[in-house]
C-alpha positions as CSV (number, residue, x, y, z in Angstrom):
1,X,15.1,9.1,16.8
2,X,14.8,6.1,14.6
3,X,14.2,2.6,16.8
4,X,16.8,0.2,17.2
5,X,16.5,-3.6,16.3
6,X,16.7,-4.0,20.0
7,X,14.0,-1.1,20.9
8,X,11.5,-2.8,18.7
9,X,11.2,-6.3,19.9
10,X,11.4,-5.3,23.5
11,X,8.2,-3.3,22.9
12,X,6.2,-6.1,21.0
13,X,8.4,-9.1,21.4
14,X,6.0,-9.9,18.2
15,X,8.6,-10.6,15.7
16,X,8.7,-14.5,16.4
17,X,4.7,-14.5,16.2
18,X,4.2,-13.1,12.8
19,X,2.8,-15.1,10.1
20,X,2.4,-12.7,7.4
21,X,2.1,-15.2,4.4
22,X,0.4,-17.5,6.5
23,X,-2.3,-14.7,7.2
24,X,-2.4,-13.6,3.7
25,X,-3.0,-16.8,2.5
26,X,-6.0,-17.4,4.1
27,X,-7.5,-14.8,2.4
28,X,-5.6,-15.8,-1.2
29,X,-7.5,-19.2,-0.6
30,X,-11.1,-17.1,-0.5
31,X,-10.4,-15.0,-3.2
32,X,-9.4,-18.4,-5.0
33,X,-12.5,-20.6,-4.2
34,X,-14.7,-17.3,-4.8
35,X,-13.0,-16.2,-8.0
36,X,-15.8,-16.8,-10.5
37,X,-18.4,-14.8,-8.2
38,X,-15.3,-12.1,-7.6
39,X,-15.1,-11.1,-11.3
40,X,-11.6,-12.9,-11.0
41,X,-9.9,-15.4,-13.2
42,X,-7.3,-18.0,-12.1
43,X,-4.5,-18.9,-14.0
44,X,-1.4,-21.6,-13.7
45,X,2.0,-20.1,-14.6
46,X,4.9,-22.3,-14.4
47,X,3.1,-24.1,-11.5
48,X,2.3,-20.9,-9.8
49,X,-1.2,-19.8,-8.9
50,X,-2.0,-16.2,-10.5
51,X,-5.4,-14.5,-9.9
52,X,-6.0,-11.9,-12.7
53,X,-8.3,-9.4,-10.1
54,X,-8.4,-6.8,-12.6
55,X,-5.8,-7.0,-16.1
56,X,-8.6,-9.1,-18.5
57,X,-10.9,-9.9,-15.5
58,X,-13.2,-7.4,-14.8
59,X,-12.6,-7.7,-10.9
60,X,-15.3,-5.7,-8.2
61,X,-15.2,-3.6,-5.4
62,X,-15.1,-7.2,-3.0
63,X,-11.6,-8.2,-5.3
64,X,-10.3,-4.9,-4.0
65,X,-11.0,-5.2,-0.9
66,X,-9.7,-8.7,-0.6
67,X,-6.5,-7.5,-2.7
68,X,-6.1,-4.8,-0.1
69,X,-6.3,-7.3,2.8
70,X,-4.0,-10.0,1.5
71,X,-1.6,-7.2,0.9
72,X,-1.9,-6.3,4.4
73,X,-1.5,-9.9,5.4
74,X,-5.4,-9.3,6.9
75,X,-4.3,-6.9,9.6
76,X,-6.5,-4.6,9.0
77,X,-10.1,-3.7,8.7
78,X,-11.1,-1.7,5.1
79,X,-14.2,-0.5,4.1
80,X,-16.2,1.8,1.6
81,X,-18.8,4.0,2.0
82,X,-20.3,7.1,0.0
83,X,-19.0,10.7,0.3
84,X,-18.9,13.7,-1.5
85,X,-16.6,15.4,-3.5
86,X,-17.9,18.9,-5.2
87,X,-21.1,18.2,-4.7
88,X,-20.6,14.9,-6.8
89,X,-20.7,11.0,-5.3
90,X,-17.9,9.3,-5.4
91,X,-16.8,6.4,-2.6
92,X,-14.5,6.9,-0.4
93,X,-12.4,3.6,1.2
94,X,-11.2,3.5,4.7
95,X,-8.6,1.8,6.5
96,X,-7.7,0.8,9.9
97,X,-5.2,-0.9,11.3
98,X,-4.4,-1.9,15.4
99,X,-0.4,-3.0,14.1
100,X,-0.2,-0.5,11.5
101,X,3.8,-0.9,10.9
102,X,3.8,-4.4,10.5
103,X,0.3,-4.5,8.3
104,X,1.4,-1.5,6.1
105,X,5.6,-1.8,6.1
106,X,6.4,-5.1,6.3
107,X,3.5,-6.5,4.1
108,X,1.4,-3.4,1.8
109,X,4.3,-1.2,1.1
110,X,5.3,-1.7,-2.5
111,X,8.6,-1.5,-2.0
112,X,9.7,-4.3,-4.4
113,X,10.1,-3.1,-8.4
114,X,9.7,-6.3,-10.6
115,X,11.3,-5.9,-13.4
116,X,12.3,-7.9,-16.7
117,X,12.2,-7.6,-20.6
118,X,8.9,-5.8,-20.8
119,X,7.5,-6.9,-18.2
120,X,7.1,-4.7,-14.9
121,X,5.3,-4.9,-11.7
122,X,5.4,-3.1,-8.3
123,X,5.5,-5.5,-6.2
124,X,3.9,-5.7,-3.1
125,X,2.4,-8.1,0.3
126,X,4.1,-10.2,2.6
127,X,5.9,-12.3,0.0
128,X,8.7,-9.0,0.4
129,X,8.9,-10.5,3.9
130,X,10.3,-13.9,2.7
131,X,12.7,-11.8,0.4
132,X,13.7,-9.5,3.2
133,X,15.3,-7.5,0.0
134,X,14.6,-3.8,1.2
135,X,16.5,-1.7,3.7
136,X,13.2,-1.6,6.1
137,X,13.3,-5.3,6.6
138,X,16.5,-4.5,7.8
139,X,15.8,-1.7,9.7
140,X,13.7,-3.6,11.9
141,X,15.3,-6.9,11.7
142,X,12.8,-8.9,10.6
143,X,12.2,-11.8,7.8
144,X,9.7,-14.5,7.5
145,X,11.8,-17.7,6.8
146,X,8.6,-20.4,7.7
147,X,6.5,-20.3,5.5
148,X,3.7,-22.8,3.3
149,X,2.7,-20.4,0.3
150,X,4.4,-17.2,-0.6
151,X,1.6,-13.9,-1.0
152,X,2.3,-11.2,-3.5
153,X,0.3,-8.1,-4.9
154,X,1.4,-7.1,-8.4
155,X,0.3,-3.9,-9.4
156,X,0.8,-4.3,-13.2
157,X,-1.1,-4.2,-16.6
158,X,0.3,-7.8,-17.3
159,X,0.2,-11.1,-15.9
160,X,3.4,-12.1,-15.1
161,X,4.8,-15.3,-17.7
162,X,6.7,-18.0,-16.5
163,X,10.0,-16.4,-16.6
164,X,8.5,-13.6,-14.4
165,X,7.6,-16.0,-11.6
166,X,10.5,-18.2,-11.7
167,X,12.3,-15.0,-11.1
168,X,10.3,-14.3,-8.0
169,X,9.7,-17.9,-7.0
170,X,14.0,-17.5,-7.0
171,X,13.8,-14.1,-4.8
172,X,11.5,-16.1,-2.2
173,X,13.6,-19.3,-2.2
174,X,9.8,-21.1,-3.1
175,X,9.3,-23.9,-5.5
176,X,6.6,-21.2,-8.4
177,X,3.9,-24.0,-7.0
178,X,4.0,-22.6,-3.4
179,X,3.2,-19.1,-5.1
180,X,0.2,-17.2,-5.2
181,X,0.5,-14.0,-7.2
182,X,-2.7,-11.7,-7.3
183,X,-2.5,-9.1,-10.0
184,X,-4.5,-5.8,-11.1
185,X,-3.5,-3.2,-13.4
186,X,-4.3,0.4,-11.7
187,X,-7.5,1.3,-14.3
188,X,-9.6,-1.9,-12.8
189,X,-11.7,-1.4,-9.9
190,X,-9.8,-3.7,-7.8
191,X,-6.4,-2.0,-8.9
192,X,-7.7,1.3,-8.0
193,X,-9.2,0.1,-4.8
194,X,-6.0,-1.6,-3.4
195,X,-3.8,1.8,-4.7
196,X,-6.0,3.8,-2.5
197,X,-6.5,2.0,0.4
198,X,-2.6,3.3,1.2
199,X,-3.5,5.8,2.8
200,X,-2.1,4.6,6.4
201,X,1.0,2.9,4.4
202,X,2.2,6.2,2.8
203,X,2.1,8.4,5.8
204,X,4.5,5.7,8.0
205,X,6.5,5.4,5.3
206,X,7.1,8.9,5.4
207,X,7.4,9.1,8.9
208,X,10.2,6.4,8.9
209,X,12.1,8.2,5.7
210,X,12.2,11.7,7.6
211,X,13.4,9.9,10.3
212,X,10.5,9.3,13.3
213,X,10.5,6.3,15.7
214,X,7.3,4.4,14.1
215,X,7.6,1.9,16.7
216,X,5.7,4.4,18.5
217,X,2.5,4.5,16.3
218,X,-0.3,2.5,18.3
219,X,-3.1,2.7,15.5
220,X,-4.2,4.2,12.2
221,X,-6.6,4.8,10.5
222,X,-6.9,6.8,6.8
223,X,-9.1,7.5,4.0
224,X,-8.9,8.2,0.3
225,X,-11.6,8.5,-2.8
226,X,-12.2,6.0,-5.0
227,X,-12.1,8.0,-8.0
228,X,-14.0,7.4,-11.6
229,X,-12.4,4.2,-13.0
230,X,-10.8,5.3,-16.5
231,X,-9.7,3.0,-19.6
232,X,-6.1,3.9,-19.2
233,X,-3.6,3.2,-16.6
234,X,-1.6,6.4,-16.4
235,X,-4.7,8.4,-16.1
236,X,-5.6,5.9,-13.2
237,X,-2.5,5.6,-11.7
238,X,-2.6,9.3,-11.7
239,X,-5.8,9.8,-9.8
240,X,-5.5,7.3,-7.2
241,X,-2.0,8.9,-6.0
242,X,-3.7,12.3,-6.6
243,X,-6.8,11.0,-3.8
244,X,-4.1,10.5,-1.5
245,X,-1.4,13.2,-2.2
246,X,-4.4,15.8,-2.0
247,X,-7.7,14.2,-0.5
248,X,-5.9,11.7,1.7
249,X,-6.4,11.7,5.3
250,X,-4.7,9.9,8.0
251,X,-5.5,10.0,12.2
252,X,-2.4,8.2,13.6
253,X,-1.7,7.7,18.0
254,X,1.2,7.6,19.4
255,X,3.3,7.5,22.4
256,X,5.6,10.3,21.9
257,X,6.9,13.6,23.1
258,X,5.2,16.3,21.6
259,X,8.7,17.8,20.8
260,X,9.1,14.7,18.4
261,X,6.0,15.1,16.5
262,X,6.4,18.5,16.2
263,X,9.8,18.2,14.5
264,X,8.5,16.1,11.9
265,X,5.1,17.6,11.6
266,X,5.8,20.2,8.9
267,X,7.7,17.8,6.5
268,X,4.9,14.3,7.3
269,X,2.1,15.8,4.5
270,X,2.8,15.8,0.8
271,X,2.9,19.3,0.8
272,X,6.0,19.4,2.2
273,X,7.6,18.0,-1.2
274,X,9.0,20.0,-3.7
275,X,7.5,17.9,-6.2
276,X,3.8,18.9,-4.4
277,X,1.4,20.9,-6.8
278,X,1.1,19.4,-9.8
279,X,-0.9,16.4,-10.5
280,X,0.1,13.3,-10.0
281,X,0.2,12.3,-14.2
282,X,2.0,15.4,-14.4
283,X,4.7,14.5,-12.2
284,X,4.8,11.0,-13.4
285,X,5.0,12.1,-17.2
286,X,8.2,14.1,-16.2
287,X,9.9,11.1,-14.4
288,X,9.2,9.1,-17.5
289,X,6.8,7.0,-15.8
290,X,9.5,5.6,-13.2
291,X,7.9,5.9,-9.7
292,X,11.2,5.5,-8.3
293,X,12.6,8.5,-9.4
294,X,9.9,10.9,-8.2
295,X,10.6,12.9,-4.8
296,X,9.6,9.9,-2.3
297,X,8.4,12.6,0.3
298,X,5.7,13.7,-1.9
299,X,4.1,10.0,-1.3
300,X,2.2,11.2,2.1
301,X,-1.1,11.9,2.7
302,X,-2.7,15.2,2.7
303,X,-4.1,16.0,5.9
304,X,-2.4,13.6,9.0
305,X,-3.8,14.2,12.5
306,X,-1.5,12.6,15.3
307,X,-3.3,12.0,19.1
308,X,-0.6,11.6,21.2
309,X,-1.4,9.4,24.3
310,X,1.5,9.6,26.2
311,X,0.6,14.0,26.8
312,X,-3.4,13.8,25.2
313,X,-2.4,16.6,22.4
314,X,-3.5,16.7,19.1
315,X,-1.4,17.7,16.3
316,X,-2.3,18.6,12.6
317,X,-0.6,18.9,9.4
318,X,-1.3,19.6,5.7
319,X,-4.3,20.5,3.8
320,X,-6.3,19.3,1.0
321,X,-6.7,20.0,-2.7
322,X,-10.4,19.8,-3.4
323,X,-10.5,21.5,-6.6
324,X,-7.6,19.8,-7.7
325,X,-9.2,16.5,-6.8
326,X,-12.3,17.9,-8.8
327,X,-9.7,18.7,-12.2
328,X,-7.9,14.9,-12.1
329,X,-11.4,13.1,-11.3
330,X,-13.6,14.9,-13.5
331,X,-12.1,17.6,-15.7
């Protein structure tokens, strides 16, 4: 029941209206007139312009949030507020999104892996949009060939030298001067903040790898912890996918037939992986570290609620982890 090229555009017709980069810019050029008050340093790299949001810079919880919405070409609202976790306080960060597909798979998804020598990134925004490299972009038939600057979220523990944006700059067919490259390794507030604020983007992913018609989704919305900021990245890279994987939760409507949804429904959460039980540093340690190698249906949210306005039922799947949470956070 995947859409067709064909079945897409004659539901939006939105294609030939997007300005992902465009969009994404906009808030690039804030986060680069604000950078100083952001926690944020700018650098020039072969002519492009790199915002360190969180690998020397110290970053804040505003970086993140503006990381999160150039990723998501500003689609979407995001926000943070205080919950509990155990009895302990720990922020939780919110997304919502009216175009969901098009903010969180043709823009957030980090579906691009950037690498070279030692250097690695995953790679992430609308700038994937302009490359059109992916099978998604594909998929739904879409690339963004008019653009003025070129957006891209590197989730990395480096900046990127200039042979690293050259290489991109060549990807994008863009001179490195119409780049804008903001970076954050995962243990930095901002890193963590963008990481978790995929809550929305995992569970359509999943929904379009096991094979449901995403065109369909009207809205999303999806939450996740922020959890305790540590000094290493594999231990941060570890709990942010472990807030989602376990604490993650995601409302999604739709117009569907409930016999759709109920097809997918017991394979959407990340329970349904076989890689689902361990935590997250666990299962990365035994990939070697290479996300791409790790069962991609355990990257799904916990809990994913699905209103269905086409019949008015609700469906629900998965469950969440609390105490494992409680273990990766805090133990």
């Amino acid at each position: 029941m995947i859409a067709s090229r064909d079945a897409w555009n004659s539901r939006w017709n939105l294609f030939e209206h997007l300005s992902l980069n465009s969009w994404a810019a906009e808030i690039a050029e804030d986060v680069l007139a604000n950078y100083e008050v952001l926690g944020c340093n700018v650098v020039d790299v072969a002519g492009a312009q790199v915002v360190d949001c969180g690998v020397h810079a110290r970053g804040s919880l505003e970086a993140g949030q503006l990381l999160t919405l150039a990723c998501m070409a500003d689609l979407a609202d995001v926000d943070v507020s205080l919950e509990r976790l155990d009895g302990r306080l720990l922020p939780k960060v919110t997304v919502s999104a009216t175009e969901p597909v098009v903010a969180c798979l043709l823009s957030q998804y980090a579906g691009w892996k950037i690498q070279m020598d030692d250097y690695f990134a995953m790679g992430s925004g609308p700038m994937r949009a302009i490359r059109a490299g992916e099978p998604i972009f594909e998929h739904f038939g879409y690339r963004e060939e008019e653009f003025e600057v070129a957006v891209g979220v590197l989730e990395s523990p480096q900046l990127p030298n200039a042979t690293v944006v050259r290489k991109i700059a060549e990807e994008v067919d863009a001179h490195t001067d119409e780049l804008i490259l903001l970076v954050a390794r995962t243990a930095s507030l901002a890193g963590s903040y963008q990481v978790v604020a995929r809550s929305v983007e995992t569970c359509l992913h999943k929904l379009h790898e096991i094979g449901f018609d995403v065109a369909c989704v009207r809205s999303g919305v999806g939450s996740a912890f922020l959890p305790p900021i540590p000094r290493d990245d594999l231990t941060a890279v570890g709990r942010t996918n472990d807030s989602i994987l376990y604490g993650g939760e995601v409302m999604l409507w739709v117009e569907a037939e409930d016999e759709q949804i109920a097809e997918v429904g017991a394979r959407l959460p990340s329970s349904a992986s076989s890689d689902y039980g361990e935590s997250f540093a666990d299962v990365f340690r035994r990939y070697k570290g290479d996300f791409y190698k790790i069962d991609p249906l355990l990257f799904s949210p916990a809990v994913v609620a699905i209103n269905n306005l086409s019949t008015g039922s609700v469906f629900q799947f998965g469950k969440k982890d609390e105490p494992l949470l409680v273990r990766s956070f805090f133990g």
